[in-house]
Each structure stands twice: as structure tokens, then as C-alpha cells.
N, C-alpha and C positions, 0 to 999 in steps of 0.2 A: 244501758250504758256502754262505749266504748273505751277501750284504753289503746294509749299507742304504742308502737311495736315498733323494731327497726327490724328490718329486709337482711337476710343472708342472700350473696347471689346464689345465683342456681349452676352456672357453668365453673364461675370462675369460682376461687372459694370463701366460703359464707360467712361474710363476718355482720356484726351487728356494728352499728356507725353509733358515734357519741357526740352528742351536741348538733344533731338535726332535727328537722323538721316532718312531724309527717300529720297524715291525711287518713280520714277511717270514714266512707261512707257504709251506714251498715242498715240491714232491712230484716224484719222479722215480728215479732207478733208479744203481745203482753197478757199475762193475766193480772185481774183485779182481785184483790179480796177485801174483806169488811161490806161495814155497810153505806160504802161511796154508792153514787148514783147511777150506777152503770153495769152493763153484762161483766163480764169475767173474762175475757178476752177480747181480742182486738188486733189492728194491725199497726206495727210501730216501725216506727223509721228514725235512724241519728246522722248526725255526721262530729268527725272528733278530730280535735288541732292538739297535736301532741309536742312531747320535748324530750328529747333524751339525754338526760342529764349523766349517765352511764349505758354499756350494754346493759345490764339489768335494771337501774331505774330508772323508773319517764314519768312525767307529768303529761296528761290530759284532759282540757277543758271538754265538753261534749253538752251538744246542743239537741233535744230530741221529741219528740213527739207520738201520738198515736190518734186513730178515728176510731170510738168509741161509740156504741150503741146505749140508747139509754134504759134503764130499767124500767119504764113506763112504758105508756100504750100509744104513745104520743109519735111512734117511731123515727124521731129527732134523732142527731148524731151528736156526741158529746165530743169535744178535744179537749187533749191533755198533752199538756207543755211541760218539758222538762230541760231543766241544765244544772250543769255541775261540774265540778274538779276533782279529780280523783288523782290518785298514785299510784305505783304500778313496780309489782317486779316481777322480770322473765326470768327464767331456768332456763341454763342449756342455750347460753346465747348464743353460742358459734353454732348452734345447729340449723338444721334445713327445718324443723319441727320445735316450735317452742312453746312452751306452755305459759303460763303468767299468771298471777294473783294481782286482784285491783280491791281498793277501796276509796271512797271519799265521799263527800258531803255535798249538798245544794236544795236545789228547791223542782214543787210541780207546780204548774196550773191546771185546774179540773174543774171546767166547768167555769171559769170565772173565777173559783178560788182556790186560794194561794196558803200552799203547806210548803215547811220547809223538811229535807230529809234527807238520811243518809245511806248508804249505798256499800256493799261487798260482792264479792263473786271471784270470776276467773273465765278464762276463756284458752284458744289456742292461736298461734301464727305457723302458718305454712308456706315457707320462701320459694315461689315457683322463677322469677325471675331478680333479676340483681337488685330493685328497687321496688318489688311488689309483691303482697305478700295476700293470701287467702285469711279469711280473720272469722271465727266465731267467740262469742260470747254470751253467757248468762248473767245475770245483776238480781240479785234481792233490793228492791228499794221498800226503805221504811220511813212514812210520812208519822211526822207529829203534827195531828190536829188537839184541837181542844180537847176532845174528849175522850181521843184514845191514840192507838200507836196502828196506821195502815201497812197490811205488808202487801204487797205487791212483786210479780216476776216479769221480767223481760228474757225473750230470747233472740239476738242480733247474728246476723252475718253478712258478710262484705269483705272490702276491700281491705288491705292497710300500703298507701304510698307512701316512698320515701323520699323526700330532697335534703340531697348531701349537701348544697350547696356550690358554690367554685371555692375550690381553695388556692389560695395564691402561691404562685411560685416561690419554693424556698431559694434562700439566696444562694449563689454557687457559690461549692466550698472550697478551701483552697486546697490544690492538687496533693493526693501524695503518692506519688509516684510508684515506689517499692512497697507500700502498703506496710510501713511499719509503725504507723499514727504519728508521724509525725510531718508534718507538713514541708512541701519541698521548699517552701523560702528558709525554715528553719533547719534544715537535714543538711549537715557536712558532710555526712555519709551516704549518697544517693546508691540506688540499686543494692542494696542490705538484702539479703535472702528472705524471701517468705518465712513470718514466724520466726526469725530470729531476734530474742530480747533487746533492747535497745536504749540508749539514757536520752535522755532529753534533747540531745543534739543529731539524734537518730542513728546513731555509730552502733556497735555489737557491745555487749557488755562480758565483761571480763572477768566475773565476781572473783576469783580466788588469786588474779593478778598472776596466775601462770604462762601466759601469752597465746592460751588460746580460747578462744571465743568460747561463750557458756553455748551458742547453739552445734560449736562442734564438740565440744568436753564429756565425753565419756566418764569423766572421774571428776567431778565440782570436787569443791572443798578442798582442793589439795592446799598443804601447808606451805605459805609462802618462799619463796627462793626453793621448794623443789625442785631436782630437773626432771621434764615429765617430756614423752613422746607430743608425735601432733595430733593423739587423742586428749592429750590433756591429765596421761595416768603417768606418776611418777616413773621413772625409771628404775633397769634392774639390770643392768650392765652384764652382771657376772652372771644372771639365772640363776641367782640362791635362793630366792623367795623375800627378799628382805631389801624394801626399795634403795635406793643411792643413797638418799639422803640421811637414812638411819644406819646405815652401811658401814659399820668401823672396819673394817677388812674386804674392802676389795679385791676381786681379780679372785675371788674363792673359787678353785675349779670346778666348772660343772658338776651338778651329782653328789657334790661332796654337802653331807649332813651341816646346818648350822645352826646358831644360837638367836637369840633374837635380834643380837647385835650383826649377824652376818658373818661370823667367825665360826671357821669350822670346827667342832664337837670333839671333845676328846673323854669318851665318858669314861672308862676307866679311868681316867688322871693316869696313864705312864708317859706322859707325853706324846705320842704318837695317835696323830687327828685319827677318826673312824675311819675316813675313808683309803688311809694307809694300812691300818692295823688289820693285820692278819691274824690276829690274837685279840681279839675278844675279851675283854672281863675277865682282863691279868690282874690277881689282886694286887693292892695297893702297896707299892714299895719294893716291887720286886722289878730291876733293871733286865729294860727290855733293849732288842736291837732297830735295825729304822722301819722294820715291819711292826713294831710292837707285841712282838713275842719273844720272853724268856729267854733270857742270854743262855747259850747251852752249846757243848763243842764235844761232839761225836768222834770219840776213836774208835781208829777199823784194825784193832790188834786180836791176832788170831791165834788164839793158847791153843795150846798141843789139846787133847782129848787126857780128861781129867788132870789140868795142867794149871796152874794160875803164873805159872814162869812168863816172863814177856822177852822173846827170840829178841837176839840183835837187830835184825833185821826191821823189828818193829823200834826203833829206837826215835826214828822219826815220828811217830806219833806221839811220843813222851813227851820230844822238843814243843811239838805242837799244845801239848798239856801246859806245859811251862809257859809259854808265849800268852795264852790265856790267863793265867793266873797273875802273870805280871799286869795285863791291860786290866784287869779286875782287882788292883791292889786296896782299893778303898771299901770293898765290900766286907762285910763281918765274918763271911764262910766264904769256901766254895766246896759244892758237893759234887762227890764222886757217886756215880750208879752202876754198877753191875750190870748186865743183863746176858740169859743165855735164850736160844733156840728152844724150843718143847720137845728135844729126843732127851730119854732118861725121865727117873723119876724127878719128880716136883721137887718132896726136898731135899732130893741132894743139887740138881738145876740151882737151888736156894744156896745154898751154902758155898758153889762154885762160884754163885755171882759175887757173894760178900767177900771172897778171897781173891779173885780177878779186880773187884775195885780198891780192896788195899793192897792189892800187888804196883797198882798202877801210883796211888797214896806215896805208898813206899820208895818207888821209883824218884817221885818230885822231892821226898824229904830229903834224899839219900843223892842222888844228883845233883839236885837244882839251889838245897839249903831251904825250903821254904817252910815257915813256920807251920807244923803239924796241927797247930789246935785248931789254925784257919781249913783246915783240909777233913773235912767230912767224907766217910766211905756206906757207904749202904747197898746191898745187895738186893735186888729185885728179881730174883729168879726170872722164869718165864712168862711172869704175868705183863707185862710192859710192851709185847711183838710192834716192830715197827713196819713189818712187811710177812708175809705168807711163809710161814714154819711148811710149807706140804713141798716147797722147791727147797733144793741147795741154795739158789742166789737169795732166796727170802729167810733161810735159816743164818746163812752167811751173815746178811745185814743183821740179824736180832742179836749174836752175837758181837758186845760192842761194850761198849765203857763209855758214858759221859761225864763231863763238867758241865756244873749249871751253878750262875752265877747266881744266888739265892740273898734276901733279905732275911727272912725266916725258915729257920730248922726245921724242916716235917717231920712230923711224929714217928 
């Protein structure tokens, strides 16, 4: 038996054709078995008109023959005619090497008489040229006679030809010029960039209606009426991190901390944004100045040695006490702090400071009229240095007296 095969080229590359026609002459030899009239072998010859109804499946009619010797003494030649249809699937059709499985049905003649039978096996194609292919195959055919079941083998090889055909010219298609599928009698938009989206009238598409093109938009999706750069990503005017359009506070200076609304951070709550506050995680309630640190006014009055008396001369510093206590009239206190230098012991340094800040108390009641209960004194010895005890000018500074305008009473 043969079966038909479609040709892979050899140079250009191998494909198998669908809905051709091909050609199988094939040449090789048969054995016989049972007790037909004839030796066991022989020389066989086919030729096969096939159909490709896919790359893997094909129909093949095939027509074939053998010269047979006969089992007598008679040394006469027997013929045995054979045809049939068979079906056929290859593996590996795109290859240069393909294999195939065939079965199908039909008849022999031997001798004059006529058995009908059917047929399995398998074979190979080997695509040497674009429409020719090298073809082996083997067949088990099995005749039903009356009496019993013949099996018999064929061995072929040969040819397999292939006619593609003419196929006719497709129709030409209509131009499109920019190559965006849409055809130029239809395209409003000719010359459209390679691979840029496009709607039906071949223009750019716009998905997020921000005005810039989905093939240049860096950021899809943005939310309608954002203002966005000519990438197509919202804008950020002020560089807070927080686009324009969710933006309740613009013009936030550079650098400066915000919220998600774009509004600068004030995390302590004393009113003064983070990125003013020089004062840090002032607790809550206590009146700070435009750095957000603790109202507080430093006098540089200079008591004699073991002295809390306050010289004339320092009189102007008192005034300066007063002035504060006046801008601070709504607060519940104001405290007064001691402080000395680290020469002498600690706690007499202690006990000098708590008498240096009710000298200075004393001062405002006794001048100025201002209600005592509002005027808190505490003395802080030397624990407090605001600058280097080992210099005169650093012991000079620690020596001092403040007002600190306070919500709550320290302990």
C-alpha cells in the first residue's frame, strides 16, 4: 500500500500544503502467507493518487500489483492485483522527516480470484526538494476468503509528488498607508505613528480624555479634567507629592512635609507647620512663638556674688519682664526660672536660684502691680547650663532668669 504525503521544501522553509494533490509511485517486494497458491514472496509494484485534506490528514486511493511464482512444478507466474483506500495521518508535518500511520480497506486479485481486505501499517517521507519527497512503506494486508483470514506483507519505496496547484490571485487590498488597520479611504488621520491605538476612523485614541494620546501617556487612567504634563501624568505644581488636582493648598514650599490633602503638617498641633518649627513635639497647649518653640524671655541680670538684690542698673531687664507679661496677659501663669553657673556647691547654686527668681517675681509685683498668683518662681540651680560653665562668657550666660509663658505648671 501507499499513502500520500505532502512535501516540506528543502531550501526554502518546509511546510506541508492542504488541499493538494499528490503522486506515490512505489517499488518493492511482498511476502505471502497461508495456504494461497503461491511462493512467499515476490516483486511488488504501486502507484497512489492522494488528497490532503489537512497537513496531517490525507486520503489515498492506490492501485497495485505483484509477479508471483507459483507453488507448483508448473513454473508459471501468478498475478496479484490489488486496490484500495486508505487514510493517513503524518506527525511532524512541518518537518523535513515525517513519519505517518495509514489504514484502509479494499480488494485483491490472485490468480483470478477475488478476496476483499483490509490494510494497516506506516511508513516515512523525506522532503529532499520543495514538491518531492523520498517515501517508504510497510502494509500488513488481511484477505477474507471463505475459509479463513490471509495475512500477507508488503514492503514499498519510491517517490511522493506534490501538485500545489495555481492559486489565484488575491484581490488587492485596499491601501493603508500608516499601517494602523485602517484603510486610507477610511483614515481621517493619515500618517498615525506605527502602533499607535487608534478608533475606527484611524485617529489616536485618547482613553482618559486627558489630551494626550494613549500611545504617548505615560500615566492612562488619569481622572478626568486633571491637569497633567505632555506625558499625560497629572501635575504637581508645587513638588509636594500630592497631584494639582487633589491639591487643597498650593504653592506648599518645596520640602515642606504634607498631608494628603497637600497641606503642610503641623504635627504637634501648636500651630506652626513642621517645616517652620524649630521646636519639635511642643506639648499640646503650650504658646509657642513663629518658630514653634515655647514662649520664653531670657534676662541677663547680674547679682553680686551670693546676692539675689537686682542693681539698678539692671532695671531695664525688669521693664523688659513686664513688656512680656503684659503680651502674655491671657495665659493662666507665667513662670519664672532661676538659674546659676556650676562654681559652688549644688545646693546652695539651688537655693540662690529659687531667691534670684523671686527677686526678679518681687520686682514685677512690687513695680509693675501684676497679679502674684499669675507669677510662678522656681529655682533650677545649675542643672539647666545653656552654654560652657569651664569659660567666664559661658558661666556669664547660665547666669540668668527666665519667663516662659506656660499652659501647665511643672511639677
Amino acid at each position: 500500500m501507499i499513502i500520500t504525503g505532502l512535501l516540506i521544501p528543502a531550501v526554502a522553509l518546509a511546510e506541508l500544503k492542504t488541499g493538494v494533490v499528490t503522486v506515490s509511485p512505489m517499488l518493492g517486494g511482498v511476502l505471502m502467507e497461508g495456504d494461497q497458491p503461491v511462493d512467499d514472496d515476490g516483486v511488488a509494484y504501486s502507484l497512489g493518487l492522494g488528497y490532503n485534506l489537512s497537513k496531517e490528514f490525507g486520503l489515498e486511493a492506490v492501485l497495485g500489483g505483484a509477479n508471483l511464482d507459483s507453488d507448483d512444478s508448473s513454473d508459471s507466474d501468478v498475478d496479484l492485483f490489488t486496490y484500495r483506500l486508505d487514510a493517513l495521518y503524518r506527525f511532524m508535518p512541518d518537518n523535513k522527516l515525517v513519519p505517518y500511520l495509514a489504514a484502509g480497506v479494499g480488494g485483491y486479485d490472485l490468480d483470478n480470484d477475488h478476496e476483499w481486505m483490509a490494510n494497516y501499517g506506516g511508513g516515512l517521507l523525506y522532503f529532499f526538494a520543495e514538491n518531492i519527497a523520498l517515501r517508504a512503506d510497510v502494509r500488513h494486508l488481511m484477505a477474507f476468503n471463505e475459509s479463513n483470514l490471509e495475512h500477507n506483507l508488503t514492503y514499498t519505496a519510491g517517490f511522493l509528488v506534490q501538485f500545489a496547484g495555481v492559486t489565484a490571485p488575491a484581490p488587492k487590498a485596499p491601501l493603508d498607508s500608516d499601517g494602523d488597520g485602517v484603510t486610507d479611504d477610511l483614515d481621517q488621520c493619515p500618517n498615525t505613528p506605527q502602533g499607535a491605538p487608534v478608533d475606527t476612523k484611524g485617529c489616536p485614541l485618547d482613553s482618559d480624555g486627558d489630551g494626550v494620546f494613549d500611545y504617548l501617556d505615560q500615566c492612562p487612567d488619569t481622572p478626568a479634567d486633571a491637569p497633567v504634563d505632555n506625558k499625560g501624568c497629572p501635575l504637581d505644581s508645587d513638588g509636594d507629592g500630592v497631584f494639582d488636582y487633589l491639591d487643597q493648598c498650593p504653592d506648599t514650599p518645596a520640602g515642606a512635609p504634607v498631608d494628603s490633602k497637600g497641606c503642610s503638617l503641623d504635627s504637634d498641633g501648636d500651630g506652626v507647620y513642621d517645616y517652620l518649627d524649630q521646636c519639635p513635639g511642643t506639648p499640646a497647649g503650650i504658646p509657642v512663638d513663629a518658630t514653634g518653640c515655647e514662649l520664653k524671655l531670657t534676662l541677663r541680670i547680674n547679682f553680686d556674688f551670693n546676692s539675689a538684690v537686682i542693681k539698678p542698673e539692671f532695671n531695664a531687664e525688669v521693664d523688659k519682664a513686664a513688656e512680656f507679661v503684659r503680651a502674655n496677659k491671657n495665659v493662666p501663669f507665667i513662670l519664672l526660672t532661676g538659674h546659676t553657673d556650676s562654681m559652688g556647691k549644688e545646693a546652695y547654686n539651688q537655693q540662690l536660684s529659687d531667691q534670684r527668681a523671686a527677686a526678679v517675681r518681687q520686682a514685677l509685683i512690687d513695680q509693675y502691680g501684676f497679679d502674684g498668683d499669675k507669677l510662678v518662681a522656681r529655682g533650677y540651680g545649675e542643672t539647666q547650663p545653656i552654654a560652657d560653665n569651664s569659660t567666664e562668657e559661658g558661666r556669664y550666660q547660665n547666669r540668668r532668669v527666665e519667663l516662659v509663658c506656660c499652659a501647665v505648671l511643672p511639677e
